[in-house]
N, C-alpha and C positions, 0 to 999 in steps of 0.2 A: 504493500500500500504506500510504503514511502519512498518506494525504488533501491532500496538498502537492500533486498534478498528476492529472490527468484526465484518460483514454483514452478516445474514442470515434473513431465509424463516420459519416463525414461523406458524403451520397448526394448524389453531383451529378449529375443527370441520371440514368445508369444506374449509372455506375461508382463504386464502393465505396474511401475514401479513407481511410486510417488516420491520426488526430490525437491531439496532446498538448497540455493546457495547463495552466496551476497553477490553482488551485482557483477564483484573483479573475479568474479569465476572459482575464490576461493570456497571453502569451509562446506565444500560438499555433502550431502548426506540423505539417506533413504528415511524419509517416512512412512512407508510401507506400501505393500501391495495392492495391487487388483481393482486402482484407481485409475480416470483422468480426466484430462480437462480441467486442472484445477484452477480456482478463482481463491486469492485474499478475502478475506475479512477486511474491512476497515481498520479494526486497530489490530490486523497480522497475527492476531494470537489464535487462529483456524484459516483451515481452509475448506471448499467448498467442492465436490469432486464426485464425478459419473463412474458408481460403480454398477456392475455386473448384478443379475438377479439370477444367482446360482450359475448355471454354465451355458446362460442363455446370452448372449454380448446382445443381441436385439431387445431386450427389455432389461429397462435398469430403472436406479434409482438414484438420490443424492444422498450422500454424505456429509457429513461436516465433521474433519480431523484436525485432532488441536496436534500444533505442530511442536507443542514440546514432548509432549506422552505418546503423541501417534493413537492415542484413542479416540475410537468414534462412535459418532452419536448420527443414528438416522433420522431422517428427517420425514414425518409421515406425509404420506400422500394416498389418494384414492385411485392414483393414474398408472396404467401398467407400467409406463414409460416415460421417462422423463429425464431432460439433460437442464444442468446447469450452465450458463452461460453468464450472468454477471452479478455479483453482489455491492448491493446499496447500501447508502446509511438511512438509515428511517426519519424521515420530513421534521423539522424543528417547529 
């Protein structure tokens, strides 16, 4: 969010790997699997990320991974399918 660290979707092989790094390419690191697309949070402490619905790649769901623990929290929805594309900050 503040251009200090860098979320991407690292593909090795088949499997889909969630990464961070600061902007100069240093301080590499996995935040785990079987994610992508991912989008910040406004204050960078999550991220927002299209996972898989079992071993189904055509229906999925969103996630939201805190980027220090790598634990995640889903995010309910009533829709088979659904991809994340940008996260807001809620209207003042």
């Amino acid at each position: 969010p503040d251009g200090a660290r860098i979320a991407y979707t690292c593909y090795e092989v088949i499997a889909k790997e969630l990464h961070v790094m600061r902007a100069d390419g240093t301080e590499q690191r996995s935040v785990g699997a079987g994610v992508w697309g991912p989008v910040w949070s406004p204050d960078g402490t999550q991220i927002a990320a299209n996972a898989s619905r079992g071993s189904n790649e055509l229906t999925s769901r969103i996630i939201l991974r805190d980027v220090a623990t790598g634990a995640d929290s889903p995010v309910p929805t009533d829709t088979v399918s659904v991809y994340v594309e940008s996260w807001s900050r809620p209207p003042r």
